[in-house]
VEXDREN-2710 file (C-alpha; in Angstrom, 1 decimal):
% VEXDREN-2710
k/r/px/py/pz
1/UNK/-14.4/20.3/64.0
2/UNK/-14.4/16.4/63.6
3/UNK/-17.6/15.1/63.4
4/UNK/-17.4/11.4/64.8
5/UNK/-21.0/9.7/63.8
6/UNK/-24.4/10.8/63.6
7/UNK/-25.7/14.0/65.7
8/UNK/-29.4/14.0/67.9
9/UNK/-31.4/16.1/66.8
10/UNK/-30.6/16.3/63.2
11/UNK/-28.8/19.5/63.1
12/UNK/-25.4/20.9/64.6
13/UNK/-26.6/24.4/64.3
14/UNK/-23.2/25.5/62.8
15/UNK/-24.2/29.4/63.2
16/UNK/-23.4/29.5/66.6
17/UNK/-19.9/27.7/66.7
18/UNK/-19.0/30.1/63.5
19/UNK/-20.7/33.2/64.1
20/UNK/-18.6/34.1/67.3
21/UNK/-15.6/33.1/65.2
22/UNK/-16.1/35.8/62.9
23/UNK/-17.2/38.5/64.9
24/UNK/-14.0/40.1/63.8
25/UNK/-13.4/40.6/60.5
26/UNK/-9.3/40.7/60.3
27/UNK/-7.3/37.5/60.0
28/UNK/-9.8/35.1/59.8
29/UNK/-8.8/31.5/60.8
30/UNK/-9.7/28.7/58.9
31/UNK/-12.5/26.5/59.7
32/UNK/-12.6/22.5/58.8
33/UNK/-15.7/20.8/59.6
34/UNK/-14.4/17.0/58.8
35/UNK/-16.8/14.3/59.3
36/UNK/-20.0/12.7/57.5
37/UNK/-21.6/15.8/56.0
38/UNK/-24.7/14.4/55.5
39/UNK/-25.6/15.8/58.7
40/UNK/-24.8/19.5/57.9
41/UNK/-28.5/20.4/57.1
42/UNK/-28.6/22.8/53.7
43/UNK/-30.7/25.5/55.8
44/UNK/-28.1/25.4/58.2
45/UNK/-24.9/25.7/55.3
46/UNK/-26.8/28.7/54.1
47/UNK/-26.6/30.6/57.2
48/UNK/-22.7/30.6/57.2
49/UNK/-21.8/29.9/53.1
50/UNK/-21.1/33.1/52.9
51/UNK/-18.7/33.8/55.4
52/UNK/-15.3/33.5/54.8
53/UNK/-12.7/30.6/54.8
54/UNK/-15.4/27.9/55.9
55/UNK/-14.3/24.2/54.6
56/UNK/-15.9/21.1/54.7
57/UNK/-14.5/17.7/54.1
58/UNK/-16.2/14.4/53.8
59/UNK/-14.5/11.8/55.5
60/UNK/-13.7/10.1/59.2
61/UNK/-11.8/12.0/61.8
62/UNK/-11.2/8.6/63.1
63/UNK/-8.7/8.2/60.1
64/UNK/-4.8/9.3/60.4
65/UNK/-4.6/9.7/56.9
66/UNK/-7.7/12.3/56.6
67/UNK/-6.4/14.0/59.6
68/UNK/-3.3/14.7/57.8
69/UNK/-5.0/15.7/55.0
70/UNK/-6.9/18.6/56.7
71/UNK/-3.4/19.4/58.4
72/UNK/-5.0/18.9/61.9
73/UNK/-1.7/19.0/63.9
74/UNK/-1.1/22.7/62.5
75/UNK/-4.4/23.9/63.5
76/UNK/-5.0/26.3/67.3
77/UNK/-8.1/24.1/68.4
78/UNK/-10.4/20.8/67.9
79/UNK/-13.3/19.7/68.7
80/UNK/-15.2/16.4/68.8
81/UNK/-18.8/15.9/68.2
82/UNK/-19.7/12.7/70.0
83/UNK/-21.8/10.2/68.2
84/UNK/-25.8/9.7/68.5
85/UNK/-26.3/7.9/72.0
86/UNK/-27.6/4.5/71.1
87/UNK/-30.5/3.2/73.3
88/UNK/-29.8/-0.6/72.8
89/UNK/-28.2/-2.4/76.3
90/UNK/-24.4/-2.2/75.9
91/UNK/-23.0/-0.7/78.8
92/UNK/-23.0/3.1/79.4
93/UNK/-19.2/3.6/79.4
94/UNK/-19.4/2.1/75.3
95/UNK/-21.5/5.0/74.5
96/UNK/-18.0/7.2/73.4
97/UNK/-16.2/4.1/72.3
98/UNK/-15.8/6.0/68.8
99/UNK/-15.1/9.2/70.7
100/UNK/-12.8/7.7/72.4
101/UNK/-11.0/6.3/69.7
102/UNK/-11.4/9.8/67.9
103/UNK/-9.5/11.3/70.4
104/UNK/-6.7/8.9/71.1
105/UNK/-5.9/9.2/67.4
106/UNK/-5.4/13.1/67.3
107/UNK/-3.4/12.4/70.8
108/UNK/-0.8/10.3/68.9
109/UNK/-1.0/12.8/66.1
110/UNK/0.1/15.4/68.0
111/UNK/2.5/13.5/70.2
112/UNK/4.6/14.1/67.3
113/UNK/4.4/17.4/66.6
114/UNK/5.6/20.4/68.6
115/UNK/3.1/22.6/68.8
116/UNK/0.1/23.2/71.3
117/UNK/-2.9/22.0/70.1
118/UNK/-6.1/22.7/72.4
119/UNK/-8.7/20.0/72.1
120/UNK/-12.3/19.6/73.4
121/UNK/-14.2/16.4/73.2
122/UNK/-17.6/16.0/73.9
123/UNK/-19.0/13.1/75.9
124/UNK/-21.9/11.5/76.5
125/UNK/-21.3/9.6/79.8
126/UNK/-19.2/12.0/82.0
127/UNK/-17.7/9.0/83.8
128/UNK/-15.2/8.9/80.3
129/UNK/-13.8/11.7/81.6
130/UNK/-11.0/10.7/83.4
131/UNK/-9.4/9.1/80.6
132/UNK/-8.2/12.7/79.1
133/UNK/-6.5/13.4/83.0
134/UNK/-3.0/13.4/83.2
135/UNK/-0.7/10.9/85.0
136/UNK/-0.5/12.6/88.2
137/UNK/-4.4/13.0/89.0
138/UNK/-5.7/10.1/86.5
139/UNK/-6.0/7.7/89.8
140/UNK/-7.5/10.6/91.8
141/UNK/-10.0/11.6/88.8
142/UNK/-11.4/8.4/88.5
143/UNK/-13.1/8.2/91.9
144/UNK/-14.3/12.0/91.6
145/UNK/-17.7/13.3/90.5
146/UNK/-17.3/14.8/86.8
147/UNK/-17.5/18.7/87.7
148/UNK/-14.0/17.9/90.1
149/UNK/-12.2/16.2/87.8
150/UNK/-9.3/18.0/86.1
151/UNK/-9.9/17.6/82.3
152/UNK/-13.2/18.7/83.0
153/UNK/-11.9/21.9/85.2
154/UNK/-9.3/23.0/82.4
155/UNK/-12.0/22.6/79.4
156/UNK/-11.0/19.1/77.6
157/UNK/-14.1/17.8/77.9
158/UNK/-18.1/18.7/78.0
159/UNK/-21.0/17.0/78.5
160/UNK/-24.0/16.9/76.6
161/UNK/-26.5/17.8/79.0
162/UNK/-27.2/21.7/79.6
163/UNK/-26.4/21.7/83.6
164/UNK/-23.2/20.0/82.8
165/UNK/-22.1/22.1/79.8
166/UNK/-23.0/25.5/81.8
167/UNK/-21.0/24.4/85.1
168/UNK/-18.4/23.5/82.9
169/UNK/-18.4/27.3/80.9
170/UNK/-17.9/28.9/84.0
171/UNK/-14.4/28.7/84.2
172/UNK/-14.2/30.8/81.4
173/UNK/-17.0/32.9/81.1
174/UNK/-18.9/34.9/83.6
175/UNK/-22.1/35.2/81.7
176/UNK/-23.0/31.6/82.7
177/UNK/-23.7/33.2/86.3
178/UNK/-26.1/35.6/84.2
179/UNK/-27.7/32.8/82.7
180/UNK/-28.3/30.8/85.6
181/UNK/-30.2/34.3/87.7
182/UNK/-32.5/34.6/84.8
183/UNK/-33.5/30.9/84.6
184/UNK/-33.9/30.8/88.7
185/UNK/-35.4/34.0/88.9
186/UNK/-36.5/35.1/85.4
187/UNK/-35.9/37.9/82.8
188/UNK/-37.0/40.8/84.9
189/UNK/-33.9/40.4/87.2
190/UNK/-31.8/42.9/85.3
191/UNK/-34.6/45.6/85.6
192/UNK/-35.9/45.1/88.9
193/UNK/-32.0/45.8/90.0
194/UNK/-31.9/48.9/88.0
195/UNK/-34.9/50.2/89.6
196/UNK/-33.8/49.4/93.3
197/UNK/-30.4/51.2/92.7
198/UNK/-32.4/54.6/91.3
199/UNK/-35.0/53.8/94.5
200/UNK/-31.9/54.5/96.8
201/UNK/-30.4/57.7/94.7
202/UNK/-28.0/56.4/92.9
203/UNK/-28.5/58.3/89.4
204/UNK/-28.1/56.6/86.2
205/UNK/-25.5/58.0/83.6
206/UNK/-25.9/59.9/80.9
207/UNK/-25.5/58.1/77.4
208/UNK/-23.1/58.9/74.4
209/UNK/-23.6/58.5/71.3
210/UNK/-20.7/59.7/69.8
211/UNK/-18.9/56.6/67.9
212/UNK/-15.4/55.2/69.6
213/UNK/-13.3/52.7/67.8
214/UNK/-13.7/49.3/69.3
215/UNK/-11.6/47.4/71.5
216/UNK/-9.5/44.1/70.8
217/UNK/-8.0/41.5/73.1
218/UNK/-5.2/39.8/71.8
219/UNK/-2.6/37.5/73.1
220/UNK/1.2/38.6/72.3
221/UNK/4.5/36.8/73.8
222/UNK/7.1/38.6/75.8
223/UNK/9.2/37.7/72.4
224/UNK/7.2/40.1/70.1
225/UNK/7.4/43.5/69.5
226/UNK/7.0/45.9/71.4
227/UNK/7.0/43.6/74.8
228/UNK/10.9/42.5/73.2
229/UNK/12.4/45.4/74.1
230/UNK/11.9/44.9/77.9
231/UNK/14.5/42.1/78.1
232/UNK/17.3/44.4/76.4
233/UNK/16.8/47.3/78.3
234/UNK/16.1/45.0/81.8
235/UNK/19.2/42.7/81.4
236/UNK/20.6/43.5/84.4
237/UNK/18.0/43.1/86.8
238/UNK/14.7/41.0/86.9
239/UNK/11.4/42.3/84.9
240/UNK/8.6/42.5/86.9
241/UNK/4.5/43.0/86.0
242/UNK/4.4/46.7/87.2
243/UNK/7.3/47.6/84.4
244/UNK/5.8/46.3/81.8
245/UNK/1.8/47.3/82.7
246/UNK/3.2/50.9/83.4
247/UNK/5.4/50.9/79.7
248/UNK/2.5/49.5/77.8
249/UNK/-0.3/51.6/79.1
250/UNK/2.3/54.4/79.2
251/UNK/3.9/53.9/75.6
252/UNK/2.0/52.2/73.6
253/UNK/-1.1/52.7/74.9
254/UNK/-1.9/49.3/75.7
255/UNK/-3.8/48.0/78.5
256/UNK/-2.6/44.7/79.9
257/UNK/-4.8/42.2/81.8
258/UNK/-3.2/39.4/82.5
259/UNK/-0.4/36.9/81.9
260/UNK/-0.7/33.4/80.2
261/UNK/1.8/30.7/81.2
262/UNK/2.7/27.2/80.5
263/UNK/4.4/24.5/82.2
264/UNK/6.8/21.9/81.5
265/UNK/3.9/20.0/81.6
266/UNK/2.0/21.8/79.0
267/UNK/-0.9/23.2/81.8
268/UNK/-2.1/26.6/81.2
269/UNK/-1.9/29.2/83.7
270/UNK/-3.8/33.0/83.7
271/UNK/-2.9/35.3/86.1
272/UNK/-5.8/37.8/85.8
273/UNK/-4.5/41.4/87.6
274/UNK/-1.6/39.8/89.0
275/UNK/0.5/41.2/91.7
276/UNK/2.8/43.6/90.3
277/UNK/6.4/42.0/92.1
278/UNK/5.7/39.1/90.0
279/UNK/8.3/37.6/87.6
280/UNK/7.9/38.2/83.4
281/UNK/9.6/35.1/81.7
282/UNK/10.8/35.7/78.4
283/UNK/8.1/32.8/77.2
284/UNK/5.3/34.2/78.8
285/UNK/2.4/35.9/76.8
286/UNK/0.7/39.0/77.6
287/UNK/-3.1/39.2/77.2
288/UNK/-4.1/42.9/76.6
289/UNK/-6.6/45.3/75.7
290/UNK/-5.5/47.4/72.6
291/UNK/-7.7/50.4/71.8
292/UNK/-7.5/53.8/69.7
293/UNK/-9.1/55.9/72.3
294/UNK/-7.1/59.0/73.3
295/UNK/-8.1/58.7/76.7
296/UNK/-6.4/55.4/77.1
297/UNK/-2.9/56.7/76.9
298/UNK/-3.9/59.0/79.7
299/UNK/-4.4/56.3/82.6
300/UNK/-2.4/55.7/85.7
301/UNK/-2.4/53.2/88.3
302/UNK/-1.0/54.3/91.1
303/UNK/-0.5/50.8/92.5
304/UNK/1.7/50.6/89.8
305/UNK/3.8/53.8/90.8
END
């Protein structure tokens, strides 16, 4: 996390950007918090000085040489903190000038270096958008209203305000749609529906109690064990989804969901339930659902067979 200036409101609230990161307790990654940390609160480094593998260093993530330090070009993900908006008269498209400037330096940075880095950068005038597009739609971008514009479609950037943030987190999460239903319609949505659907028969489940072994999505490429082995035995003809969802959830007891791809161009693609004729390249990676259930192993799919 680089911190570029001064936050409103006098807090990050660091508990909810590290709390989901820890939900799981094996193989932690490593969080840096680089910036001025004046303006991590001590009530708020209490709630999360305990957890594991939490760093903070004291400098600007405008700096090449602090960025090296902190080893930011080896890292999965950043993301910027814009500045505190300033309420003088420059123009509004000077309001992320140092946000800007944040993020064209960890661009170069990772120009050099081969491996994907996924940043997010907050901004305070959603016009700035456009400048993270890429070549082909940056003309295009620039005449379009924030929620059309590429970057802000594939997660790059997010605005401050709430409306903008939540359109924004709807790509990738569905509980945004929740979120909305209670605010237009208020919290008693989910048990006036409930009632309704026991109005017109439909008869509510009967609870367990008995204690499963949870559930873990992880991301594995087509080069990894066990998915490795596909290619070797496949060699002479072309590996489709269907082989490897029925050898996984046959085998190994693995549920697939989807595939993750990328392009020459570096664009991520998910195929969520994809068909099952499609090509497996050897560089794709598997998202799946690894579990310890018995019953899992015991699942078929018969548009699989």
């Amino acid at each position: 996390m680089c911190i570029v200036g001064p936050v409103a409101g006098g807090g990050l609230n660091l508990r909810s950007f590290v709390y989901p990161l820890r939900f799981y307790w094996m193989e932690p990654r490593d969080i840096v918090i680089l910036g001025d940390l004046s303006v991590v609160t001590e009530a708020e480094w209490e709630q999360i000085n305990n957890l594991p593998n939490i760093t903070l260093v004291q400098g600007s993530p405008c700096s090449l040489s602090n960025l090296n330090a902190v080893r930011l070009s080896q890292c999965a993900a950043c993301i910027i903190l814009g500045e505190l908006v300033s309420t003088d008269g420059d123009d509004q498209c000077l309001q992320d000038k140092n946000t800007l400037f944040c993020a064209m330096t960890i661009r170069s940075l990772l120009r050099k270096s081969s491996r994907l880095v996924d940043v997010t950068t907050e901004l305070h005038y959603e016009q700035n958008a456009h400048h993270f597009s890429s070549a082909e739609s940056h003309t295009l971008d620039f005449k379009l209203p924030l929620r059309f514009q590429e970057s802000f479609a594939r997660g790059i950037v997010f605005s401050n305000t709430l409306l903008y943030s939540s359109i924004s987190s709807i790509y990738f999460s569905s509980a945004i749609l929740d979120f909305f239903r209670v605010l237009f319609f208020g919290p008693a949505v989910e048990e006036l529906e409930s009632a309704a659907a026991l109005h017109y028969g439909l008869r509510r489940g009967d609870s367990s109690k008995t204690p499963y072994a949870g559930v873990k999505v992880t991301l594995t490429s087509m080069n990894e064990p066990p998915f490795r082995s596909l290619f070797h035995k496949s060699s002479k003809r072309t590996l489709r989804y269907k082989d490897v969802f029925a050898r996984a959830i046959t085998c190994w007891r693995t549920l697939c969901l989807g595939l993750y791809r990328l392009d020459q161009r570096g664009f991520r693609f998910v195929f969520t339930n994809p068909p099952r004729n499609i090509q497996v390249r050897p560089d794709d990676q598997v998202c799946e659902l690894n579990s310890t259930l018995e019953g899992l192993a015991q699942i078929r799919c018969a548009w699989v067979e």
